[in-house]
N, C-alpha and C positions, 0 to 999 in steps of 0.2 A: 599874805599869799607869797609863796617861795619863787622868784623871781626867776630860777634857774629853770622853770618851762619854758620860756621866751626866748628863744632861738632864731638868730638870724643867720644867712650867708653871702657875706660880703662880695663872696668869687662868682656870681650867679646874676645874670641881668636882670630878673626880678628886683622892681624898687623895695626898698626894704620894708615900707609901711603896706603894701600890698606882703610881704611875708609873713610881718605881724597879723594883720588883719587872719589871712589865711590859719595862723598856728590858733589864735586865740577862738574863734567859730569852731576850728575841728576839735577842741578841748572841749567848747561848750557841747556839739552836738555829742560826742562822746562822753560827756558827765564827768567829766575829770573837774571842770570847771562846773559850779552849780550855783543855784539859784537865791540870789543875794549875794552872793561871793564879792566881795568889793575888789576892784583892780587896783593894782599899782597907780599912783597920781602920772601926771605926764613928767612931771617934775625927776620923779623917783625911777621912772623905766627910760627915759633919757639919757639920766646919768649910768644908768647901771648901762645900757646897748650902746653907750657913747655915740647916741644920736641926738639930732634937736627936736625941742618939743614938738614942733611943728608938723615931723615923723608921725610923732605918736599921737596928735591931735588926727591926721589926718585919715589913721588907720581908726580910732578910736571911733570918731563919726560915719566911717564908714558900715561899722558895728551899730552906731544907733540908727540909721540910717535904716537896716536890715531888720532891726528889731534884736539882736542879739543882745545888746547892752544895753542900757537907759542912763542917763545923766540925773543925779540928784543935786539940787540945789547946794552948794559951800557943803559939799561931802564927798562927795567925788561918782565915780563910774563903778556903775554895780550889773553883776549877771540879772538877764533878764527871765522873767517866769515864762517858756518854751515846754512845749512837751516833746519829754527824749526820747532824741529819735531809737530806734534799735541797732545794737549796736551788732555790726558783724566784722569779722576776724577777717584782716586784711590776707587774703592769698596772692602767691606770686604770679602775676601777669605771663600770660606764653609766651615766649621771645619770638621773635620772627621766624629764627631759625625752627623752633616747638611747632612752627606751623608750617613747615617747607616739607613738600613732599620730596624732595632730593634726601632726606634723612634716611630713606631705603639706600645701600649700596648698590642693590641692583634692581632696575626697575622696568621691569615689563609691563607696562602699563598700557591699558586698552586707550584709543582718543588721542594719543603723543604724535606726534609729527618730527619728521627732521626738519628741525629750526634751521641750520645753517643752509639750505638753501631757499629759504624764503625769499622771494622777488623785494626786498626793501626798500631797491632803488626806484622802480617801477611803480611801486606804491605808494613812495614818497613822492614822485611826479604827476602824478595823477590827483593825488590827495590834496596836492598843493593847487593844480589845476581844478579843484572843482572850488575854489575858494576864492577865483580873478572874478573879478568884477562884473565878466560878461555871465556868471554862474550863478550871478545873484538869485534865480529861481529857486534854486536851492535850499533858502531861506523858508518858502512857503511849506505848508505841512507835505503837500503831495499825495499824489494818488493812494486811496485809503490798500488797494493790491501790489501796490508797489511802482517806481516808475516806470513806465512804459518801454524806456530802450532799455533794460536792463530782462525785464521779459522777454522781450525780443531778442536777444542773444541767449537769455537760457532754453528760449522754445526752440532756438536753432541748433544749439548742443545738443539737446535730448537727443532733436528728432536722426538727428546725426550719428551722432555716441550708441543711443539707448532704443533708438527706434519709436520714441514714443510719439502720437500725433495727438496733434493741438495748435491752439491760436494763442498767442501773445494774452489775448483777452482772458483766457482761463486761467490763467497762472495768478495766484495769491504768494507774495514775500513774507516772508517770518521772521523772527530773531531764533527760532528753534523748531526742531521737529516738535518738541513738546508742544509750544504755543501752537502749529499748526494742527497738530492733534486736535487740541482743548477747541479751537476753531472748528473743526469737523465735529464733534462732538454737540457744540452749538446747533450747527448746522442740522445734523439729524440728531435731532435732541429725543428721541424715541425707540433708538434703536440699541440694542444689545451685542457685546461683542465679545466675539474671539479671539486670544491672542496664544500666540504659539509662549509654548514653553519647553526648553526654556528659551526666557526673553530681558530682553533689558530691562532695568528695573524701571526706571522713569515713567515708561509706557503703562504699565501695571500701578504706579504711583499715584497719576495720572488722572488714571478712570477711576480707580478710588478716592481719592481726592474732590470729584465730581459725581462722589455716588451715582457713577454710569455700572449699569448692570453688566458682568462679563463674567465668559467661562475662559478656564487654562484648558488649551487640546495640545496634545503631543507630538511631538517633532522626533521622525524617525531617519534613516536614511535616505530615503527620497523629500522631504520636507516633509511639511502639516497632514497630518495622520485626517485625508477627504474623508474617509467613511464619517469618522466622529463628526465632526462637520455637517457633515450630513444626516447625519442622526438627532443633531441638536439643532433648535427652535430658534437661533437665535439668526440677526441681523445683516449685521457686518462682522468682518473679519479681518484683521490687522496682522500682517506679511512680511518677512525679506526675504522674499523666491530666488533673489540671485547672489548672497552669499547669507545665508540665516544666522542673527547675531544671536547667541554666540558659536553655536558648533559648527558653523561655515558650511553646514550642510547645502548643494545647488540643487531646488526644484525641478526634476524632471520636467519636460513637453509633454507628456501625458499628463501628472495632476496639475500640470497648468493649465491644461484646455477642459479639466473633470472642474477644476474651481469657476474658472470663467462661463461655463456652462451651469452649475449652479448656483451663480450669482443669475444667469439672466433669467431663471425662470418666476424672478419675482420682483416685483419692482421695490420693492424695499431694502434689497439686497445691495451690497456693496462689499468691494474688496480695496483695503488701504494697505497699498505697495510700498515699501518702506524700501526702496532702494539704497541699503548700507554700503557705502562704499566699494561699491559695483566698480568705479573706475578703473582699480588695481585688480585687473585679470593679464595672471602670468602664463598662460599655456593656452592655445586655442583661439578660435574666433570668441568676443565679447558677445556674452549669451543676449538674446534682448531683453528689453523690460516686460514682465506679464502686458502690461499698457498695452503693447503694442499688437499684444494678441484680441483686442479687445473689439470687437463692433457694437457691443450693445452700452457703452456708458453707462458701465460697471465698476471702472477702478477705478480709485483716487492715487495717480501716480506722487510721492512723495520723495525729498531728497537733500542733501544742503551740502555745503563748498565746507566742510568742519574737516573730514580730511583732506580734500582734493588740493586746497590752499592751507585754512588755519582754523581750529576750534574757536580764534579769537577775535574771527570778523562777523562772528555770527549772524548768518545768513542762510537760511531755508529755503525753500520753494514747495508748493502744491499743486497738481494741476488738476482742476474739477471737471467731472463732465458738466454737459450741459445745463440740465436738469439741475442741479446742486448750486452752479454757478447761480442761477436767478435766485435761489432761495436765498444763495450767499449775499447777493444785493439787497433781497428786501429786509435783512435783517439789518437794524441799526443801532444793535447795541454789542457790534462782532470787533474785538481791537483790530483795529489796523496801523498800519505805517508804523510798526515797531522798530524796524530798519533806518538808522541815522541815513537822509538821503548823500549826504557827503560820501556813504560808506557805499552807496547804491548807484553813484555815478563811478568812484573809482572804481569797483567792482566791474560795472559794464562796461566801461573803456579798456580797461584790460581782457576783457573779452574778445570786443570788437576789434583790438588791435591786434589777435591772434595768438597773442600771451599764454593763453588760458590753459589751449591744444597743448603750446610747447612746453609750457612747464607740467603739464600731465605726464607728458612721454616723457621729461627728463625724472618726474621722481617714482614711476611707473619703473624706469631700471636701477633706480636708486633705491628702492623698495625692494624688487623680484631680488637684487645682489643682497642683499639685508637679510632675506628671508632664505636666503641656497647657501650662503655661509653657516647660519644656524642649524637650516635641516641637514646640510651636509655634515657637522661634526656631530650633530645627536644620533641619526643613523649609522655612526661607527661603533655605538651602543643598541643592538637592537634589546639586548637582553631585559634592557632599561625604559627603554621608552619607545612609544611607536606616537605616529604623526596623522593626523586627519585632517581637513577642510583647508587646506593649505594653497588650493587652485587660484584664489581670489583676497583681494583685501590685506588689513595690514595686522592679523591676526591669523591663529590656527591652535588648534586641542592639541595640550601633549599629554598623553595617556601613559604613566609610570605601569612598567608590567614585571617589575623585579618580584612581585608581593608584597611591597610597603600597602599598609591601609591608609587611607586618605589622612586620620587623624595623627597619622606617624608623619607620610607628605606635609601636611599643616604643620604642624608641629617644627621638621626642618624645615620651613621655609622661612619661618618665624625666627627660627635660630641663625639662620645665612642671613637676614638680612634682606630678604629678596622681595620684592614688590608685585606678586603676582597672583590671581585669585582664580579659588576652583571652580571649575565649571556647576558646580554646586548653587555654589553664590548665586546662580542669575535660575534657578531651578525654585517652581512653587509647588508644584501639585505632585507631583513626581519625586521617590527618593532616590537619594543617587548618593552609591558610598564607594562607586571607584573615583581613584587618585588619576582623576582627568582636568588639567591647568589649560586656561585660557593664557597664552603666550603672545600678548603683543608685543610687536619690534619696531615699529615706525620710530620710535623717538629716541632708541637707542644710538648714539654718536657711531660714526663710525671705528674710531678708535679704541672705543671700549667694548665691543663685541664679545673681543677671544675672550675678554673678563668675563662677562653672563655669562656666556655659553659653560667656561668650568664652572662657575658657581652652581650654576646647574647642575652638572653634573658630578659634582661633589656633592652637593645637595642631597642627592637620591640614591648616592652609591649605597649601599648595604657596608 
């Protein structure tokens, strides 16, 4: 056997007879090395790697050991009979950077946040603080809804913010809208649903996923197109009345009270409020939540701190009417407590300690200036682009009207570098072949603004 496959490296903290071991198995399971093949004596691969036998005894055994090699009596060490494995062609590993979405120059990206004013300190006090010894409660799993004070400050936000009424007791914690969904899905495991289109995709993922029965109904400029709604057979119906992800379209007071009206003429009926980032309302009084239009315990008010704070403290809320609520108790096979409680007291304490309000309003004008920078330089373009759903949220439609076709738009966007996706993307049932971009800014820095905004606009010049 040619000795020159046995390769060590001396510079590497790997012991050496763990390298041998290593190189001689991956020969065997790759057939380079086969069956009967006698090895080198320890004598002889010793002298040749200028180690001690001892080395090569210790790798050698660890091969029989495994079954890879066998020992023959006053003959020495032979491959053993193995069936080979198949062999496949080493490809190169993705580097971290292969997997960073920063590889976009410029990235308008829906769900971003500006990082730099994340409360760190605040939440580094807090985090540490559920972790003293008098918090040792913390340890136990905890309420299967979530803890107690931490509802209690989010029923007091709502009812405050959003106008919606309830009790502490109704409110169910999540790690995601998703999971809450999948929960309500449990919950009326018989019903059929609605979902505007277009819509986020997860939601639509979802219910398929769960072979839950659902139609796409269309979303026009007042929201969800009631008639068809009304025309169709089905259950429930799943909403964002107060900015519609993605065309930011805001639900009129009329098909708010035509929906809530057609939910209560059946009791099987229900409407699930997806309150999207309602928070960031730049113009006007904060519209309320459908919820609050509600007497008959009809809506599943729904919502989560993913922008208000961070996508990364993942944390949801639901609040069930009554009815739903008992069903949600006698059900025992519903997850709960997905919410780290560690993550569920610091959260409520920065609530409670009024936090919550002030860092609203500080990135409330940290956002609306994010957003009147942008629409103020693309409006010096009308020729090129015009703006919609831009009232609320940290998104809004920029609709190119130079005459590029959408495939021409795709095409440069692709070429710029640019991280941003067609209002198409989140479209099912519906075709849709104008050049209309979901432009999120939340997570754009401040510093590099003036840069998107010409990218953009070099982007689409003609």
């Amino acid at each position: 056997m040619e000795m020159l496959m046995f390769n060590i490296n001396r510079d590497i903290s790997t012991p050496i007879y763990l390298q041998l071991y290593e190189n001689i198995k991956q020969n065997i399971i790759n057939n380079t090395m086969q069956h009967n093949e006698k090895l080198p004596s320890k004598r002889q691969l010793s002298h040749y790697l200028s180690v001690s036998q001892t080395t090569i005894e210790h790798a050698y055994q660890l091969l029989c050991d495994e079954g890879y090699i066998l020992s023959r009596s006053r003959s020495g060490f032979y491959i053993n009979d193995i069936v080979n494995l198949p062999v496949t062609y080493k490809t190169q590993l993705p580097t971290e950077s292969d997997e960073n979405e920063s590889l976009y120059q410029y990235r308008f990206k829906l769900g971003a946040i500006d990082k730099s004013h994340f409360p760190n300190d605040l939440f580094r006090k807090y985090a540490k603080e559920s972790f003293d010894d008098h918090q040792i409660c913390l340890l136990d799993s905890g309420h299967k809804q979530g803890d107690y004070n931490l509802r209690k400050e989010i029923r007091n936000y709502i009812f405050h913010s959003r106008g919606v009424n309830c009790l502490p007791q109704q409110i169910i914690i999540g790690s995601s809208t998703e999971q809450l969904l999948s929960i309500l899905t449990d919950i009326l495991s018989d019903a059929k649903y609605m979902i505007e289109d277009p819509i986020y995709k997860q939601v639509r993922n979802l219910l398929k996923r769960k072979h839950v029965p659902f139609e796409f109904i269309p979303v026009n400029s007042n929201g969800i197109d009631i008639e068809q709604i009304i025309r169709t057979d089905f259950d429930v119906v799943y909403i964002t009345p107060s900015h519609q992800f993605p065309t930011g379209v805001i639900m009129d007071l009329k098909r708010r009270t035509q929906l809530i009206k057609w939910a209560s003429e059946k009791n099987s009926r229900y409407i699930i409020e997806d309150d999207y980032d309602s928070e960031f309302r730049y113009s006007g009084r904060p519209i309320p939540a459908l919820q609050s239009l509600d007497n008959t315990g009809r809506v599943i008010y729904v919502s989560t701190f993913s922008k208000s704070i961070s996508p990364s403290i993942r944390v949801a809320y639901a609040v069930l009417p009554q009815e739903l609520l008992s069903i949600y108790r006698k059900k025992t096979n519903i997850e709960g407590g997905t919410v780290p409680r560690h993550t569920q007291y610091t959260l409520g304490r920065f609530m409670s300690d009024g936090h919550f309000e002030r860092h609203l309003n500080r990135m409330r004008k940290i956002y609306r200036n994010k957003r009147d920078i942008i629409i103020r330089e693309l409006k010096k373009y009308p020729d090129i682009f015009s703006i919609s759903g831009e009232l609320t949220g940290m998104h809004f439609i920029l609709t190119v009207t130079n005459g590029l076709s959408l495939e021409d738009c795709v095409h440069r966007v692709e070429q710029m570098n640019i991280d941003i996706k067609p209002l198409a993307h989140y479209r099912f049932k519906q075709n849709d072949h104008i050049p209309q971009f979901v432009l999120g800014f939340g997570g754009i820095p401040d510093e590099d603004l003036e840069n998107h905004i010409h990218a953009l606009i070099q982007c689409f010049t003609k």
